[in-house]
Backbone as a chain_set.jsonl record, in Angstrom:
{"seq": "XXXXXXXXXXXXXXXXXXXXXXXXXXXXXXXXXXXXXXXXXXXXXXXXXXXXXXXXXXXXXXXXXXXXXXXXXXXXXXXXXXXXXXXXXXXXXXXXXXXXXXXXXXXXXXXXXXXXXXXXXXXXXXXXXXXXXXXXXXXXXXXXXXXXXXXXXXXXXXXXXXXXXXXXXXXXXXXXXXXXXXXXXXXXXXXXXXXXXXXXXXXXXX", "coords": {"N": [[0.83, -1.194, 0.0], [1.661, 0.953, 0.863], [3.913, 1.807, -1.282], [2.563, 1.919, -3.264], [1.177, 4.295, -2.81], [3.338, 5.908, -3.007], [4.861, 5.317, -5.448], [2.177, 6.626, -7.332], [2.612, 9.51, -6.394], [5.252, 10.086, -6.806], [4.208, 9.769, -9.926], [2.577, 12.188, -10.909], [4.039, 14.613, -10.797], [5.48, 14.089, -13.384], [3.023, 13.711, -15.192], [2.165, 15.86, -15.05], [3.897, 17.597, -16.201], [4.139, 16.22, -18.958], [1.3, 17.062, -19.723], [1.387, 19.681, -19.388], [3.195, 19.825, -21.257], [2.117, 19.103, -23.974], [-0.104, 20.829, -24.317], [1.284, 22.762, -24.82], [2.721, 21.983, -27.641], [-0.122, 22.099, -28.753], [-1.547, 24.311, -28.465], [0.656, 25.54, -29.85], [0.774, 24.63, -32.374], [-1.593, 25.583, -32.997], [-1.651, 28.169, -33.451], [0.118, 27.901, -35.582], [-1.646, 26.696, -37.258], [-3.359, 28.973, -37.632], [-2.336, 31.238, -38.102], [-1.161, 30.122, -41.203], [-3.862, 29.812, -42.659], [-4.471, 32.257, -42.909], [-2.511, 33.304, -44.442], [-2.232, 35.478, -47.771], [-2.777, 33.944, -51.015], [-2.621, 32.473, -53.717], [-4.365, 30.538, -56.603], [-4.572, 27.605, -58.222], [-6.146, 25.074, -60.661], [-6.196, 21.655, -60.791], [-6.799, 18.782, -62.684], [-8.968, 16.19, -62.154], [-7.532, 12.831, -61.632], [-7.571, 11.116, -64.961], [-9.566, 12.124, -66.496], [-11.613, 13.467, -68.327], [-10.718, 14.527, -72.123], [-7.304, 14.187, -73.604], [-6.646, 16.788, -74.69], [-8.703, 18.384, -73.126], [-7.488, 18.172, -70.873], [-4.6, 19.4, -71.047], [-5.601, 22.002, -71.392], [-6.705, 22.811, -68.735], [-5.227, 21.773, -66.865], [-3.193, 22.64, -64.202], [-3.979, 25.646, -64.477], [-4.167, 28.767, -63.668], [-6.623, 30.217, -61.243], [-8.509, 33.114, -61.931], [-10.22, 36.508, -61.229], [-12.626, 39.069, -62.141], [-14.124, 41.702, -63.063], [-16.64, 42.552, -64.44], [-17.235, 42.258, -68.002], [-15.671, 43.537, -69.408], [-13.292, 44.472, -68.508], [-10.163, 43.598, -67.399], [-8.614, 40.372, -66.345], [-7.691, 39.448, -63.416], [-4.937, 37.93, -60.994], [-6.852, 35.797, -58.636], [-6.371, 36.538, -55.399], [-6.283, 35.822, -52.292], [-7.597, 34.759, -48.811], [-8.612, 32.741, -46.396], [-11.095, 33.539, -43.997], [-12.72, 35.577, -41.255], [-16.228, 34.795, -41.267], [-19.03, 36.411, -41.047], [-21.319, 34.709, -40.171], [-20.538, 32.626, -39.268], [-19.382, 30.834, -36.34], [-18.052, 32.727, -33.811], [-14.204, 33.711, -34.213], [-14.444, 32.298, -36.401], [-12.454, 30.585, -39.491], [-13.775, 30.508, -41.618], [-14.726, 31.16, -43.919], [-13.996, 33.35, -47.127], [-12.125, 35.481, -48.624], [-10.665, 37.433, -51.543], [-8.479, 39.712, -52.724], [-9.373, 42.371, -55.054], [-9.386, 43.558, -58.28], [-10.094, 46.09, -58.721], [-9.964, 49.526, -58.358], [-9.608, 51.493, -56.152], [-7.669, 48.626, -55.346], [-10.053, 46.246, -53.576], [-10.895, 44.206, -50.63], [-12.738, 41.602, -51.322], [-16.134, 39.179, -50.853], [-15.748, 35.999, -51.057], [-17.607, 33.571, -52.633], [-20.283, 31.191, -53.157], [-22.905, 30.762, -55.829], [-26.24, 30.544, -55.014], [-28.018, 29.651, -56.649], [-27.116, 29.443, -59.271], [-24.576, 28.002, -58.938], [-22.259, 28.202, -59.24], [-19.062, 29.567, -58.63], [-18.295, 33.175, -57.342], [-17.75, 36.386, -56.366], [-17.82, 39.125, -54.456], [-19.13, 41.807, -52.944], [-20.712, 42.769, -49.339], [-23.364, 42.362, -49.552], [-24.315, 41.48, -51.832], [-23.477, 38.674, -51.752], [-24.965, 37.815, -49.93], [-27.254, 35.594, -48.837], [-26.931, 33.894, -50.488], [-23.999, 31.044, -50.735], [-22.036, 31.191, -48.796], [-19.437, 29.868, -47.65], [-19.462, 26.541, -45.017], [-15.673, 27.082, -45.853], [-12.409, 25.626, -46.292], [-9.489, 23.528, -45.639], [-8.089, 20.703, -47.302], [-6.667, 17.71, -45.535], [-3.412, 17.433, -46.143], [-3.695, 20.632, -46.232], [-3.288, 21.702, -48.544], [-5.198, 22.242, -50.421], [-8.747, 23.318, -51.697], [-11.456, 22.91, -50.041], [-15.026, 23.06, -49.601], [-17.889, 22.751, -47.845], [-17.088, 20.698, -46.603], [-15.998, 19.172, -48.642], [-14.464, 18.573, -51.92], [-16.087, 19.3, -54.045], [-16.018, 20.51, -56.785], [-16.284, 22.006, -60.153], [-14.531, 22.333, -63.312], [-15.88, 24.71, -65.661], [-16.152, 25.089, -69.562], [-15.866, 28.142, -71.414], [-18.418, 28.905, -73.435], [-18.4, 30.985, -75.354], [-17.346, 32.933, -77.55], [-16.081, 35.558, -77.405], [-16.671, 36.163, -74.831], [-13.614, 35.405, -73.903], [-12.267, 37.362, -75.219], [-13.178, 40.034, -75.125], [-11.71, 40.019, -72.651], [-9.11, 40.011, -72.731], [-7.747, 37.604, -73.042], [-5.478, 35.437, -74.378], [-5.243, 34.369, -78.198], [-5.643, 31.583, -78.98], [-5.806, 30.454, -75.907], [-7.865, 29.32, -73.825], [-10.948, 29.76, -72.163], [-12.1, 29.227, -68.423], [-14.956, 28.717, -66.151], [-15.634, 28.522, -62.689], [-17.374, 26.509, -61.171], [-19.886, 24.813, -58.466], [-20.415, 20.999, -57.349], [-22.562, 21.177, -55.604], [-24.873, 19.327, -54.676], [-24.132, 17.072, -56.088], [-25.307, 16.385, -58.281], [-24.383, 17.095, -60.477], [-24.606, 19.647, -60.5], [-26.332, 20.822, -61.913], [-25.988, 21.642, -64.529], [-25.641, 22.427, -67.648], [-26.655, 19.788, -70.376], [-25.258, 19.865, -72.464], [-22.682, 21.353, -71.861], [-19.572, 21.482, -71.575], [-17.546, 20.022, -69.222], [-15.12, 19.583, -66.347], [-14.087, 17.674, -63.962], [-12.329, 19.004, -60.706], [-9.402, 20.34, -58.872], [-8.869, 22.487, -56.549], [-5.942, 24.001, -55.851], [-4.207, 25.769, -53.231], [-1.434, 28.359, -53.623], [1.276, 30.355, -51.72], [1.16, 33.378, -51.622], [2.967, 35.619, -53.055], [4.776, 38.911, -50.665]], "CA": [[0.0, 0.0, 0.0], [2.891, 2.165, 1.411], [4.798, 1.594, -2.29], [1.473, 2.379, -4.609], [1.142, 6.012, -2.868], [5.019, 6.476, -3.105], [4.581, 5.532, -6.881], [1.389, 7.616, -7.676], [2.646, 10.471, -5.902], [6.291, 10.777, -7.95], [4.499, 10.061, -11.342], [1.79, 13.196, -10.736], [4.716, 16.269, -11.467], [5.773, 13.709, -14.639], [2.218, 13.417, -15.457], [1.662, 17.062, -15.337], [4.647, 17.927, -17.05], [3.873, 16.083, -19.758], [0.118, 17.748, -20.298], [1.502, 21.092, -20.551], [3.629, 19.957, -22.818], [1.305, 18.973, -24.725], [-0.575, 21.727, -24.365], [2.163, 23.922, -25.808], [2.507, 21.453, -28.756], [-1.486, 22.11, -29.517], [-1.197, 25.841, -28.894], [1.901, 26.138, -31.033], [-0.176, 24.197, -34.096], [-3.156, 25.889, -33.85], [-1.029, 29.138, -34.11], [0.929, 28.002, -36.789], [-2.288, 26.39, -38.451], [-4.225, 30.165, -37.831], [-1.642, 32.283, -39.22], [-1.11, 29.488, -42.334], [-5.444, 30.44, -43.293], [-4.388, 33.935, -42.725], [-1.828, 33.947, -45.489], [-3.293, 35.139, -48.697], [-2.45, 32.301, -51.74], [-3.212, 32.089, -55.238], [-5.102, 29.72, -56.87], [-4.537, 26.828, -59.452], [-6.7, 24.485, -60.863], [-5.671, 20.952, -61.039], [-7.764, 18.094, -63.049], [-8.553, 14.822, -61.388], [-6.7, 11.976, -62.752], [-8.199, 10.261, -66.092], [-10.737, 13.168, -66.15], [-11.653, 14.409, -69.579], [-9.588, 13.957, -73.078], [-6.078, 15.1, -72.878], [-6.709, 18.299, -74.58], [-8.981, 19.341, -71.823], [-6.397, 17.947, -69.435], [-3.838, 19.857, -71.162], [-6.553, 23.19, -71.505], [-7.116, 23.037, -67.365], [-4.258, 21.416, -65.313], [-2.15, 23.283, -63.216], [-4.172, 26.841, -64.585], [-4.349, 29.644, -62.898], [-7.627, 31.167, -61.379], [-8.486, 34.833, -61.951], [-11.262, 37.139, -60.821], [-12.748, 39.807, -63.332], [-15.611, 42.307, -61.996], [-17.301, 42.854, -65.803], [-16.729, 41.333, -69.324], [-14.852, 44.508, -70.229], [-12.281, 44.499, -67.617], [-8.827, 42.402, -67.144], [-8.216, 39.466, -65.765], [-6.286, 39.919, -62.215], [-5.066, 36.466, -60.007], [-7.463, 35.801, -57.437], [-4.928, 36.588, -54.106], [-7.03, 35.789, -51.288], [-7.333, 34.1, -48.206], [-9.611, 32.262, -45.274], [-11.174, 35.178, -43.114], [-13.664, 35.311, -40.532], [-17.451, 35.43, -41.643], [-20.514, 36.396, -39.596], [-22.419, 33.512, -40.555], [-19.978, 31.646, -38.526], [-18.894, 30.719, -35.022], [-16.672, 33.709, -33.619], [-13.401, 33.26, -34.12], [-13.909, 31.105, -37.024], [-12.096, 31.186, -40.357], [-14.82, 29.582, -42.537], [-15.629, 32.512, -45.029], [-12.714, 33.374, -48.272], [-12.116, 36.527, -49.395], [-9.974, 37.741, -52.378], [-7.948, 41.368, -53.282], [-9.869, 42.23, -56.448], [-8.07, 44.649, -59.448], [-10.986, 47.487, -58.694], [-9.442, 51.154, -58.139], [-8.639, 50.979, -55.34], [-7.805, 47.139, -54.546], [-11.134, 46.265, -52.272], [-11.396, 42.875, -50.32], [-14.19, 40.902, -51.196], [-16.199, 37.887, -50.542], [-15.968, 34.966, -52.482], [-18.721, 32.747, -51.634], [-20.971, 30.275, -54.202], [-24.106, 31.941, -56.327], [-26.915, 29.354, -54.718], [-28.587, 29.756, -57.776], [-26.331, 28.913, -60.468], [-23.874, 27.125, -58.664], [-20.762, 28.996, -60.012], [-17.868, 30.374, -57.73], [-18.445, 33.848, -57.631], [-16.85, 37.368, -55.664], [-18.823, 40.37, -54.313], [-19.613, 42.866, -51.721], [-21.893, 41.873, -48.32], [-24.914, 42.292, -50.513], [-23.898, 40.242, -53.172], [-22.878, 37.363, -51.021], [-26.296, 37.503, -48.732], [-28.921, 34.949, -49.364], [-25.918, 32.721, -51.173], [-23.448, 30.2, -49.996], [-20.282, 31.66, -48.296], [-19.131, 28.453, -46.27], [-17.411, 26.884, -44.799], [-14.295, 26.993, -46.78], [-11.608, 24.969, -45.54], [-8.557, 22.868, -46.477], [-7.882, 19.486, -46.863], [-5.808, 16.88, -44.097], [-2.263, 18.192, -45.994], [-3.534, 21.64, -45.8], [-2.663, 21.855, -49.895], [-6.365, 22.17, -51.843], [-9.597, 23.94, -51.029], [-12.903, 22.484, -50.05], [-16.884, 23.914, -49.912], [-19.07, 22.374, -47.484], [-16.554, 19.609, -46.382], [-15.078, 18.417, -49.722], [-13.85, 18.756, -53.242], [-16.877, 18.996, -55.382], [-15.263, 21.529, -57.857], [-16.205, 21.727, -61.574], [-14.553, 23.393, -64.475], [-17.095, 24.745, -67.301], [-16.108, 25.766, -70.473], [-16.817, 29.221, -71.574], [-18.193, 28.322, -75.369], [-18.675, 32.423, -76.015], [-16.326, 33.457, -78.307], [-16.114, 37.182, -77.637], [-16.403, 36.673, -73.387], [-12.175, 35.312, -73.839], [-11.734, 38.258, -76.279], [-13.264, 41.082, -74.457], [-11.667, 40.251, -71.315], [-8.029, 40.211, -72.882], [-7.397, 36.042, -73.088], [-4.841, 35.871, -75.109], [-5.643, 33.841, -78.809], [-5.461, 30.069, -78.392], [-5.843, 30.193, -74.899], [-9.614, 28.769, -73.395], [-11.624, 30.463, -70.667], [-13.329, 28.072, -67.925], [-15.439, 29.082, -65.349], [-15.571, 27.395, -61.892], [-18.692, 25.738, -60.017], [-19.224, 23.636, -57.061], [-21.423, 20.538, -57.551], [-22.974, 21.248, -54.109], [-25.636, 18.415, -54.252], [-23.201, 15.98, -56.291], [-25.802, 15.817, -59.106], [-23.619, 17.681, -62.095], [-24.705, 21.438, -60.181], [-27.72, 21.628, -62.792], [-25.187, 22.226, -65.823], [-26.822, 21.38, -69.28], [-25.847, 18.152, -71.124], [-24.483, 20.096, -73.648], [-21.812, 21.988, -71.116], [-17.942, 21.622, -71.478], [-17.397, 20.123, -67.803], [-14.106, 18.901, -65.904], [-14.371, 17.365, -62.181], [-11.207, 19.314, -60.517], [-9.153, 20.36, -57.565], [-8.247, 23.436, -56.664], [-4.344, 24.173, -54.665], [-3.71, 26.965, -52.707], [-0.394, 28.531, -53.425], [1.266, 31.179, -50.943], [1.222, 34.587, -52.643], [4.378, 36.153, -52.51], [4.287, 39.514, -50.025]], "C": [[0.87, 1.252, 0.0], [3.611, 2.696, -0.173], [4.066, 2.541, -3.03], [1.449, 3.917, -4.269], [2.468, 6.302, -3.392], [5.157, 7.106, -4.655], [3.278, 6.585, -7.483], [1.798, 9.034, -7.415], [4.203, 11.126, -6.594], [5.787, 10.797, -9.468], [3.583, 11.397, -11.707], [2.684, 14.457, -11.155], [5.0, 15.6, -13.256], [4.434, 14.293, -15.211], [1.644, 15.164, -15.984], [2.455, 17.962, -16.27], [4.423, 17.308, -18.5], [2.265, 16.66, -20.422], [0.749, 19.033, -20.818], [2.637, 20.987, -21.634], [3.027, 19.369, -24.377], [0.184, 19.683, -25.515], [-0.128, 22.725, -25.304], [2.176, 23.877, -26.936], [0.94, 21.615, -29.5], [-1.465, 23.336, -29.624], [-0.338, 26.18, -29.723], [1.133, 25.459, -32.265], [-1.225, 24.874, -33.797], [-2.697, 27.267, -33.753], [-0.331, 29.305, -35.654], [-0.176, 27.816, -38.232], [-3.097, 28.232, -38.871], [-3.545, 31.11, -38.818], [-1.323, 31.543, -40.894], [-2.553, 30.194, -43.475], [-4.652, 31.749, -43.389], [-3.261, 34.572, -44.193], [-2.176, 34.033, -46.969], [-2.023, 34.332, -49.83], [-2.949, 32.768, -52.896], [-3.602, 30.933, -55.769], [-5.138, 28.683, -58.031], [-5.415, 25.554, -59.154], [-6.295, 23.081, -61.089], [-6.892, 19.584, -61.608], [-7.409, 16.645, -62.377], [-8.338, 13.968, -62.273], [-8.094, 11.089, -63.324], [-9.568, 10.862, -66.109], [-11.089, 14.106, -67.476], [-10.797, 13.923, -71.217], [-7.622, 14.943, -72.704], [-6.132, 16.615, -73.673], [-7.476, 18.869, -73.456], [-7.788, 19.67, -70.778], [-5.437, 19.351, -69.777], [-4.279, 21.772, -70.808], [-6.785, 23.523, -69.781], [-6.198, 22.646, -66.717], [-3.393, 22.706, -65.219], [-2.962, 25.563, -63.833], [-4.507, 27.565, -63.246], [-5.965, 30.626, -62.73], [-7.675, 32.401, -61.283], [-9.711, 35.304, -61.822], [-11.654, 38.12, -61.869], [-14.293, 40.866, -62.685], [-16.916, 42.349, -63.217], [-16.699, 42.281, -67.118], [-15.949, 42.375, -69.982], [-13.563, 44.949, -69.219], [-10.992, 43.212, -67.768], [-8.878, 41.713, -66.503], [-7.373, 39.584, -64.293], [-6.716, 38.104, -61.43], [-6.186, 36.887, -58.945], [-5.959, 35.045, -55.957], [-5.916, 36.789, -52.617], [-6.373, 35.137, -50.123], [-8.395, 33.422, -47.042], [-9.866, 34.01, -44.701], [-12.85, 34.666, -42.057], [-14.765, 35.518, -40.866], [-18.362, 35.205, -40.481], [-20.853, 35.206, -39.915], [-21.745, 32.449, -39.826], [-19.745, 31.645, -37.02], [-18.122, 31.863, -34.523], [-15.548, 33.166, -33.256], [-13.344, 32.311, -35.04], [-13.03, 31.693, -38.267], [-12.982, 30.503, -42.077], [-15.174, 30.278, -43.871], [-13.768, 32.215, -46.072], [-12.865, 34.558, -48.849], [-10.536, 36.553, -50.707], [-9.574, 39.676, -52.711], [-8.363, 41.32, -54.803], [-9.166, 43.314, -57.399], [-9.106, 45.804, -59.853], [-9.429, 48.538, -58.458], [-10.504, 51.418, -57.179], [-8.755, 49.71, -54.958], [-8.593, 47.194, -53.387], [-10.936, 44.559, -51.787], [-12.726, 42.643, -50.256], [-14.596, 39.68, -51.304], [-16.169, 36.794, -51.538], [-16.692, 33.768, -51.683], [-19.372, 31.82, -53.39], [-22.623, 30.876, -54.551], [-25.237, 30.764, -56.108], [-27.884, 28.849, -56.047], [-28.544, 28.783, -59.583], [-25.605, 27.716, -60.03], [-22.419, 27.39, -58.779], [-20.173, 30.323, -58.994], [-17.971, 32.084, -58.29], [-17.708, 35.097, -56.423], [-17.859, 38.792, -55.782], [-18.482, 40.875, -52.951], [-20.22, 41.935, -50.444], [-23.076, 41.533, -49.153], [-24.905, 41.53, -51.294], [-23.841, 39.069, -52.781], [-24.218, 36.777, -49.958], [-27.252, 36.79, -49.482], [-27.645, 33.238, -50.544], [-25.124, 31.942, -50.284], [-21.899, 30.772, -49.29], [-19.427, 30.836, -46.949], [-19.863, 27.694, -45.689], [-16.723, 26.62, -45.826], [-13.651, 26.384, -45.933], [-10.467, 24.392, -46.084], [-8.31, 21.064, -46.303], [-6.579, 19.223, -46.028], [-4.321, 18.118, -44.811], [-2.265, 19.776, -46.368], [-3.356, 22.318, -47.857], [-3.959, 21.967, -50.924], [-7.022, 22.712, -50.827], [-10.868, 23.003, -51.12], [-13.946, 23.217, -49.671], [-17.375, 22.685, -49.317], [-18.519, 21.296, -47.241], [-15.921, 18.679, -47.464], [-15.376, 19.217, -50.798], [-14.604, 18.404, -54.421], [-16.653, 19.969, -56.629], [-15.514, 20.958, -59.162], [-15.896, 23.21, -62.218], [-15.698, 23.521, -65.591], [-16.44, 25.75, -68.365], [-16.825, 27.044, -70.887], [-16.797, 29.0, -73.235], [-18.314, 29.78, -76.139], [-17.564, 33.114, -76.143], [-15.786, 34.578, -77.822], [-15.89, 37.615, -75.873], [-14.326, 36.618, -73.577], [-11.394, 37.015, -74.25], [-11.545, 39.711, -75.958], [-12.334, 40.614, -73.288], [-9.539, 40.008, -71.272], [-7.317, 38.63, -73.226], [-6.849, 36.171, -74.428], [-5.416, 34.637, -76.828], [-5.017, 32.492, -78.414], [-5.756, 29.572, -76.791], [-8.014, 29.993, -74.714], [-9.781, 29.405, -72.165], [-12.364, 29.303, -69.728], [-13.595, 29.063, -66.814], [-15.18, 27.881, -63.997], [-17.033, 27.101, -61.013], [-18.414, 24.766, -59.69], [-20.246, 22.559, -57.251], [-21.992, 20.313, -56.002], [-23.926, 20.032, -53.466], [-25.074, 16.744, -54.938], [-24.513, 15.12, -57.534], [-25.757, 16.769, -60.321], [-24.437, 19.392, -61.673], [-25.754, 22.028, -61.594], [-27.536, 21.847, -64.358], [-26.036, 21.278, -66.896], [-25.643, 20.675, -69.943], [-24.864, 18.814, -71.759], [-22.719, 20.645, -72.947], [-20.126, 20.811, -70.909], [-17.513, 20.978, -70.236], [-16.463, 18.646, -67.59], [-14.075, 18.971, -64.276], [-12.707, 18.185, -61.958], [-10.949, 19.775, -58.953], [-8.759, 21.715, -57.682], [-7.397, 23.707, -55.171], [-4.287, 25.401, -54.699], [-1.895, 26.911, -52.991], [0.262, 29.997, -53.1], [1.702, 32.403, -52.148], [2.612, 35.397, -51.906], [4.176, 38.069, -52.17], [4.658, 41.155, -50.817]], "O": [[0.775, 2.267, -0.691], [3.85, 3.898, -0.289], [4.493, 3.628, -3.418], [1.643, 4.755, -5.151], [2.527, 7.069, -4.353], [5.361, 8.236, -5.099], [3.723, 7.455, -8.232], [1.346, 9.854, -8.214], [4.35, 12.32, -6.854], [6.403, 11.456, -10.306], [3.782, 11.798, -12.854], [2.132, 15.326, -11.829], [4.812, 16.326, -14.232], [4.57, 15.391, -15.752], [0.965, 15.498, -16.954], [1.959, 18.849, -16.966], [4.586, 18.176, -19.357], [2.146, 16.644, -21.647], [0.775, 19.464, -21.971], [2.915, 21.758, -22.552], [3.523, 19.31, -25.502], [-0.307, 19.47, -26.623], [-0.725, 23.33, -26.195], [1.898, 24.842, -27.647], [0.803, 21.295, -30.68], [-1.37, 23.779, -30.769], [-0.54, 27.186, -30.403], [1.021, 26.22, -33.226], [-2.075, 24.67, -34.663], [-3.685, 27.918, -34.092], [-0.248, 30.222, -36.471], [-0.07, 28.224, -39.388], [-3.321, 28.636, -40.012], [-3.94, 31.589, -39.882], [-1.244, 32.351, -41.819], [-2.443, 30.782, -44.551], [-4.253, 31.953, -44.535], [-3.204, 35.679, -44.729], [-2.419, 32.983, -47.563], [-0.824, 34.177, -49.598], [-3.854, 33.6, -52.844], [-2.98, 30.02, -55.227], [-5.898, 29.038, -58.932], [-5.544, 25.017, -58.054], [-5.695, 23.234, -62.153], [-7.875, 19.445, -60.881], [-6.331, 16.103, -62.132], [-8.716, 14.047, -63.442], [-9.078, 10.625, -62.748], [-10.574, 10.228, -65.791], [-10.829, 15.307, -67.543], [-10.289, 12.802, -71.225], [-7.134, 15.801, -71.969], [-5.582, 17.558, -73.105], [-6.975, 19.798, -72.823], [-7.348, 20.661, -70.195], [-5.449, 20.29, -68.98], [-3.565, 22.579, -70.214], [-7.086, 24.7, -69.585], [-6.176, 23.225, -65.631], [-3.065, 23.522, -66.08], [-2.327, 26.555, -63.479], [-4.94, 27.141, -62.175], [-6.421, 31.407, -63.564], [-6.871, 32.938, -60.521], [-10.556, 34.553, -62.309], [-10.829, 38.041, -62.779], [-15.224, 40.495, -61.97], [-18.077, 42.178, -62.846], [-15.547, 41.849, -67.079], [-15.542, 42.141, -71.12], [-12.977, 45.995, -69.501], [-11.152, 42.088, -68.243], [-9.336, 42.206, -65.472], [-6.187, 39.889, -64.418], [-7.736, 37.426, -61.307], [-6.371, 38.025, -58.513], [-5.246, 34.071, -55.717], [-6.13, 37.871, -52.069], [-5.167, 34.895, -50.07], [-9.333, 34.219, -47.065], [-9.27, 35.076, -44.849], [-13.674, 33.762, -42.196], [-14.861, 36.742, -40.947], [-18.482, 34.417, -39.543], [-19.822, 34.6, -39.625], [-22.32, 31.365, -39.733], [-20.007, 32.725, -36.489], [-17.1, 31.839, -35.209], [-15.469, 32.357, -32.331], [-12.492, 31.431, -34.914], [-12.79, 32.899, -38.318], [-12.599, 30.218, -43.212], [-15.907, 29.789, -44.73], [-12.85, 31.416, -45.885], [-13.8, 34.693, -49.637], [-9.59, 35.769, -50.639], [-10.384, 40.59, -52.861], [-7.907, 40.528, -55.627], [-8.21, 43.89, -56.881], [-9.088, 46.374, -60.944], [-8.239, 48.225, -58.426], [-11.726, 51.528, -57.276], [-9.739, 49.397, -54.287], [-8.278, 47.832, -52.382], [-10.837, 43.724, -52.687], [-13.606, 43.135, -49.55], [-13.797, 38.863, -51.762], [-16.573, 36.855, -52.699], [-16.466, 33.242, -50.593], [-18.834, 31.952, -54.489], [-23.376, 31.331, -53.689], [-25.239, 29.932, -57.015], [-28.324, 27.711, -56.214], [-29.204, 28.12, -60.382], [-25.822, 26.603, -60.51], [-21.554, 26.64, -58.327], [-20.593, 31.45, -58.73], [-17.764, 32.322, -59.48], [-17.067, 34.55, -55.525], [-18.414, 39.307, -56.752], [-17.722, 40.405, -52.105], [-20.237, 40.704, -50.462], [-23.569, 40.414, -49.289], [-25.844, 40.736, -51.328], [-24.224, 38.237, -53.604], [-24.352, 35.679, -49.42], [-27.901, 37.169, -50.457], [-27.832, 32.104, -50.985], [-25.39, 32.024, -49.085], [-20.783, 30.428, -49.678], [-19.026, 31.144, -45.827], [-21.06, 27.982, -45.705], [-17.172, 25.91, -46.725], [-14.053, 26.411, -44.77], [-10.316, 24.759, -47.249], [-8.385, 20.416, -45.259], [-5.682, 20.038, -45.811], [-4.111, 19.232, -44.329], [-1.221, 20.311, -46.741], [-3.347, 23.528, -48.082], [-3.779, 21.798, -52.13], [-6.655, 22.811, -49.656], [-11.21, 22.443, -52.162], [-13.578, 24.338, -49.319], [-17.375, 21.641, -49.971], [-19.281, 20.393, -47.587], [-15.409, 17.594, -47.188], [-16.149, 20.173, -50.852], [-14.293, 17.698, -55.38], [-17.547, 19.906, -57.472], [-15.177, 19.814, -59.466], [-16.337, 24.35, -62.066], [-16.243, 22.61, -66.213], [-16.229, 26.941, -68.135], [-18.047, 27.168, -70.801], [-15.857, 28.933, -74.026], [-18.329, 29.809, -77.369], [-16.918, 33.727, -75.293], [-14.562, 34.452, -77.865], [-15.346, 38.635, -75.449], [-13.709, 37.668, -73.4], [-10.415, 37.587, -73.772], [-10.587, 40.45, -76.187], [-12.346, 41.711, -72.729], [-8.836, 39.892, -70.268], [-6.198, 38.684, -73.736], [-7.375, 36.744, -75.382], [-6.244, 33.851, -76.368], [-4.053, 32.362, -77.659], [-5.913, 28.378, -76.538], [-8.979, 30.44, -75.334], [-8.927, 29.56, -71.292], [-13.152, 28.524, -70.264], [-12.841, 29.986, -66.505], [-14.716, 26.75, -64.142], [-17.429, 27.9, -60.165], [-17.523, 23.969, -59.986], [-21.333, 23.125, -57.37], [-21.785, 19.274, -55.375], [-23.92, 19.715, -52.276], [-25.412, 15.636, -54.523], [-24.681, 13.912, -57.696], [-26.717, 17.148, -60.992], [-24.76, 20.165, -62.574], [-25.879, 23.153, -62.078], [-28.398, 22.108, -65.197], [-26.644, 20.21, -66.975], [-24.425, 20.823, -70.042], [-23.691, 18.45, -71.677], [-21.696, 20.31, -73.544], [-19.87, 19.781, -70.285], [-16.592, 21.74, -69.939], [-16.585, 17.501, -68.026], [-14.048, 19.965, -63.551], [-11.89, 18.051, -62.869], [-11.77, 19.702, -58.039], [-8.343, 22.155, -58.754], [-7.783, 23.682, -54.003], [-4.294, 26.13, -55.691], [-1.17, 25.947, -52.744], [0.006, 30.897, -53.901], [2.35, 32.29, -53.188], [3.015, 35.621, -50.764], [3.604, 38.725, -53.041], [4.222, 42.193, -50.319]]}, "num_chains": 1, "name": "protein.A"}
């Protein structure tokens, strides 16, 4: 009896020493993971394997997404990042904004048009009554997900004149991006251009 206290009673400072260090180790990752969301990223498209013919493949992997406010405006990267939205928990980072190529660079939301289905970027107003999370990342932290996974579709833009006005250079293809939110092809008509895909965050340089 005499022994068992002896023993319980030296492994209690171990025992405690090892929580807060454990502690430290969870506080130091969920610092490192907060400020990681926090850094804004740019955006490429990547096609899932054996996903299309290889000209699509070749027409969509590894592209770069870009934001545009009107069909008569330029192209600018979408340079965003996680951010806190009302619609969430406080303190969460569930929402996604992007620096858009207005006069003067404005942050704004990028959320899903419930409507259409197609990844879209606006104001509060614009974004109310639509889908704006959660956003999130997958386990290695390296792709984006909507609503707990990676339902992402590219759509061909088949209108000649949107590439043309909006500066796309000749030969190059325009796609749009939507989310298949209910995982039954997001409504798109038969006829529609469409590549299942991933999309990787990559850190935007400061």
């Amino acid at each position: 009896m005499v022994f068992g206290i002896f023993l319980m009673t030296a492994m209690v400072p171990t025992i405690i020493g090892v929580n807060e260090a454990s502690k430290g180790t969870r506080d130091h990752e969920e610092h490192r993971r907060k400020s990681a969301r926090q850094q804004r990223c740019h955006i490429s498209v990547q096609c899932m394997p054996l996903n299309g013919s290889e000209q699509q493949r070749l027409a969509i992997h590894n592209a770069k997404m870009y934001v545009t406010k009107s069909t008569n405006s330029r192209l600018v990267p979408l340079n965003g990042c996680f951010y806190q939205h009302p619609d969430f928990p406080p303190g969460n980072t569930s929402g996604f904004v992007t620096i858009t190529g207005e006069t003067p660079p404005t942050l704004r939301w990028v959320y899903l048009d419930l409507h259409t289905h197609e990844l879209r970027w606006g104001g509060k107003q614009d974004s109310e009554g639509n889908i704006c999370g959660p956003f999130d990342w997958t386990q290695d932290e390296e792709h984006i997900t909507l609503e707990g996974w990676e339902g992402w579709l590219a759509v061909r833009v088949d209108n000649e004149k949107i590439p043309e006005e909006l500066g796309v250079e000749s030969g190059q293809e325009l796609w749009r991006l939507y989310f298949d939110q209910n995982d039954d092809g997001a409504d798109l008509s038969q006829d529609a251009e469409v590549l299942e895909v991933t999309i990787k965050r990559t850190v935007a340089e400061s």
